[in-house]
C-alpha positions in Angstrom: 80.7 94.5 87.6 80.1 93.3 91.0 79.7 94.8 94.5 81.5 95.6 96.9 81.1 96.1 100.7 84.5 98.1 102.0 85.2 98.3 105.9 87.6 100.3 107.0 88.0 102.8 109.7 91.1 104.9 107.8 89.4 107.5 105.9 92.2 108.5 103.7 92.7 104.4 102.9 88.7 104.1 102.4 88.5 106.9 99.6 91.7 105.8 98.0 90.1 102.2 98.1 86.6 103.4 96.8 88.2 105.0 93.6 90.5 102.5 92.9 88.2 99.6 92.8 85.2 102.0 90.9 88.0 101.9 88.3 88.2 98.3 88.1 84.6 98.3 87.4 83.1 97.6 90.7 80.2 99.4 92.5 81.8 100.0 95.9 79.7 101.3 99.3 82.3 101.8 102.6 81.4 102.3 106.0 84.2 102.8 109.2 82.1 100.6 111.4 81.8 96.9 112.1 78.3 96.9 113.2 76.9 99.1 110.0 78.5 96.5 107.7 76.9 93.6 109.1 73.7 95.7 108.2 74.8 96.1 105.2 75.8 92.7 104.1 72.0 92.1 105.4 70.5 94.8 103.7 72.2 94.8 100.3 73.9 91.6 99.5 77.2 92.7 98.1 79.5 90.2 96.1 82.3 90.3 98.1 83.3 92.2 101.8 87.0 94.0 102.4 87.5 93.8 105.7 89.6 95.6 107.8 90.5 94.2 111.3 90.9 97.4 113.3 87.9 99.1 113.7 86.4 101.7 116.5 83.8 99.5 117.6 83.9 95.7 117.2 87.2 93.8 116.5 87.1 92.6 113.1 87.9 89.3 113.9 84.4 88.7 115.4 82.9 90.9 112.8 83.8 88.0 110.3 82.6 85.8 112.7 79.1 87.1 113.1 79.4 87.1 109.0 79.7 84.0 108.6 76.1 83.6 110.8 74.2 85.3 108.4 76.2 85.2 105.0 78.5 83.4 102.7 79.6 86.1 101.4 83.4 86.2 99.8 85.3 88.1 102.1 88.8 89.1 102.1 90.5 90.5 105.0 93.2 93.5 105.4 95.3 93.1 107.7 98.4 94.4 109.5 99.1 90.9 111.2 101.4 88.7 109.1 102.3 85.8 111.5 101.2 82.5 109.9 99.3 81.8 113.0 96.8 84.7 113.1 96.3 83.6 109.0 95.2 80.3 109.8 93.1 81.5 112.6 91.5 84.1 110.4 91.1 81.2 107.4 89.5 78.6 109.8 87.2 81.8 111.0 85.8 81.9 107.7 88.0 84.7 105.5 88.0 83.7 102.1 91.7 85.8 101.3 93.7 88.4 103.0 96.0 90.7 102.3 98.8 92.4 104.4 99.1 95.9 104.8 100.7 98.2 103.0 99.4 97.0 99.9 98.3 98.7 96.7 94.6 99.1 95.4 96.0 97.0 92.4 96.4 94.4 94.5 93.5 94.2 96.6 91.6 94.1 93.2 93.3 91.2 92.0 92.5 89.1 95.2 89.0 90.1 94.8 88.8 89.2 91.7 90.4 85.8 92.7 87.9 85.3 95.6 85.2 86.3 93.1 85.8 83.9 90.2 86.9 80.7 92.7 82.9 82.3 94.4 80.8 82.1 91.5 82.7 80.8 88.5 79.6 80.4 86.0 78.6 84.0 86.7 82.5 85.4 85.8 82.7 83.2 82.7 79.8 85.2 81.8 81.0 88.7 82.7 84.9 87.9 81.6 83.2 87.0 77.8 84.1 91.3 76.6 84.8 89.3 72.8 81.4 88.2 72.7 79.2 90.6 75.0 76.5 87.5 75.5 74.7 86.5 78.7 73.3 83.1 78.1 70.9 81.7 80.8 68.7 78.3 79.1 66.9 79.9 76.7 67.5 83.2 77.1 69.9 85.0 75.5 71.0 88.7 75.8 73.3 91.0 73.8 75.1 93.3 75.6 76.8 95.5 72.6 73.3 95.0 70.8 71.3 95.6 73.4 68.9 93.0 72.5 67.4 89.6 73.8 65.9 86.8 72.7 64.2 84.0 74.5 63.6 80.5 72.8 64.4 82.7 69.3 62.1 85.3 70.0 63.0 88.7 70.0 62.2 90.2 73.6 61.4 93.9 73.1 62.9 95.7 76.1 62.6 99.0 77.4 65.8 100.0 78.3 65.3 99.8 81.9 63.8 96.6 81.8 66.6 95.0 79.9 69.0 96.5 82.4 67.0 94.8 85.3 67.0 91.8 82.8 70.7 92.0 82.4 71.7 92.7 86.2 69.1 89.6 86.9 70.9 87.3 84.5 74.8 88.5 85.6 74.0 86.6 89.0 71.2 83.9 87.6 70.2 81.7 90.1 71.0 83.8 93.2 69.0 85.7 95.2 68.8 89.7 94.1 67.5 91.8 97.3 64.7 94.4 96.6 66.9 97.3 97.8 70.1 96.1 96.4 68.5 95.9 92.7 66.9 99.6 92.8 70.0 100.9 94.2 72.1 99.1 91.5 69.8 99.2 88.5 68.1 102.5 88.7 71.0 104.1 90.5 69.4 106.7 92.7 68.7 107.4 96.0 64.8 107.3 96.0 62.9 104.7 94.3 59.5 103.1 95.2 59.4 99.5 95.8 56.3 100.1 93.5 58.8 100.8 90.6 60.2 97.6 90.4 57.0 95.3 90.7 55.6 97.3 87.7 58.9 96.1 85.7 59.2 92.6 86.8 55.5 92.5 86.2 56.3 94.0 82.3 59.4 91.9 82.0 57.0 88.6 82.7 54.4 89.1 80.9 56.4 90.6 77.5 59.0 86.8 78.7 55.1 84.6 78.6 55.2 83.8 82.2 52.7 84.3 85.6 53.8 85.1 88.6 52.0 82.1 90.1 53.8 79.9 87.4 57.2 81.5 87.3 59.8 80.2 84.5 62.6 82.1 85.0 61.6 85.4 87.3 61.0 84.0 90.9 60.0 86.1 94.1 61.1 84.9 97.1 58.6 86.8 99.7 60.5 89.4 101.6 64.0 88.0 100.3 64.0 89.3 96.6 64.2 88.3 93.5 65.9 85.3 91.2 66.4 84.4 87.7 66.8 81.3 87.0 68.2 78.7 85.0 64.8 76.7 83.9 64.9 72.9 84.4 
């Protein structure tokens, strides 16, 4: 599952868009405007950005631009303009794909998930493992059909919340997790204290045998978010 940013002005194309790609398995927000997405890429950290070029209030073009200031964040453009050299311009601008419209939701899914395995390879060898279900991260290793983990051969016992946060933590090891991206994510709904997820890392830590002030796997980055990773 990853998450996507969708910017497009087109209402009838966004919602068409939104269902197509929540069937694919993706958790999708939208927005119609250039300046809410770059507040949104900031905000919530999505996995990849479709981005159309004609917008109402800042040519898309320099909304990749200014992108590319604050994020490295896959993104793959939608465009109308087919001529090779408004591609190369919008490749050496920092687009990661595009895609020419009219296309199909079909195909906009398999670009993404393209730009998303060549993006974070070790992460989509992970998710694409449906044969298996196992999230492996050093020692820790977590059952997704089971619903179970294990660290170092111990059996972790897990809420189920806490081994969803565990779980979304270890789909994107070793990258940065935003506070308000997780609780939107993980506990999937539209009010939840900050409170709420300090009491589970705080659980998940001390059930995993580590401190805060001597982090294994669970690092906070102050007023950035949250990491799992890959002990050395």
């Amino acid at each position: 599952m990853a998450s996507i940013l969708l910017v497009e002005d087109d209402s009838v194309i966004r919602t068409t868009l939104t269902g197509v790609l929540a069937e694919h398995g993706h958790v999708v927000r939208s927005t119609s405007l250039g300046f809410q997405a770059l507040r949104e890429v900031t905000q919530y950290a999505p996995d990849a950005v479709v981005l159309d070029l004609g917008l109402p209030d800042l040519d898309g073009v320099d909304v990749l631009r200014m992108l590319r200031g604050i994020s490295q964040v896959p993104v793959v453009v939608a465009t109308a303009r087919d001529d090779e050299a408004e591609i190369i311009r919008l490749l050496n601008t920092g687009a990661d794909d595009y895609i020419v419209k009219p296309f199909s939701g079909g195909q906009l899914a398999a670009r993404l998930s393209a730009v998303l395995r060549r993006s974070h390879p070790a992460q989509h060898q992970r998710n694409d493992a449906p044969d298996t279900g196992q999230i492996r991260v050093g020692g820790l290793q977590l059952d997704l059909d089971g619903h179970s983990a294990h660290l170092d051969g111990r059996e972790l016992r897990l809420t189920r919340r806490e081994f969803d946060l565990l779980t979304y933590l270890a789909q994107r090891a070793n990258r940065v997790c935003s506070r308000r991206r997780i609780l939107a994510d993980v506990w999937r709904q539209p009010y939840v204290e900050d409170q709420t997820l300090d009491v589970h890392i705080s659980s998940l830590r001390r059930k995993m045998g580590e401190k805060a002030s001597q982090p294994r796997y669970l690092h906070t980055l102050r007023g950035v978010g949250i990491k799992l990773v890959t002990p050395t």
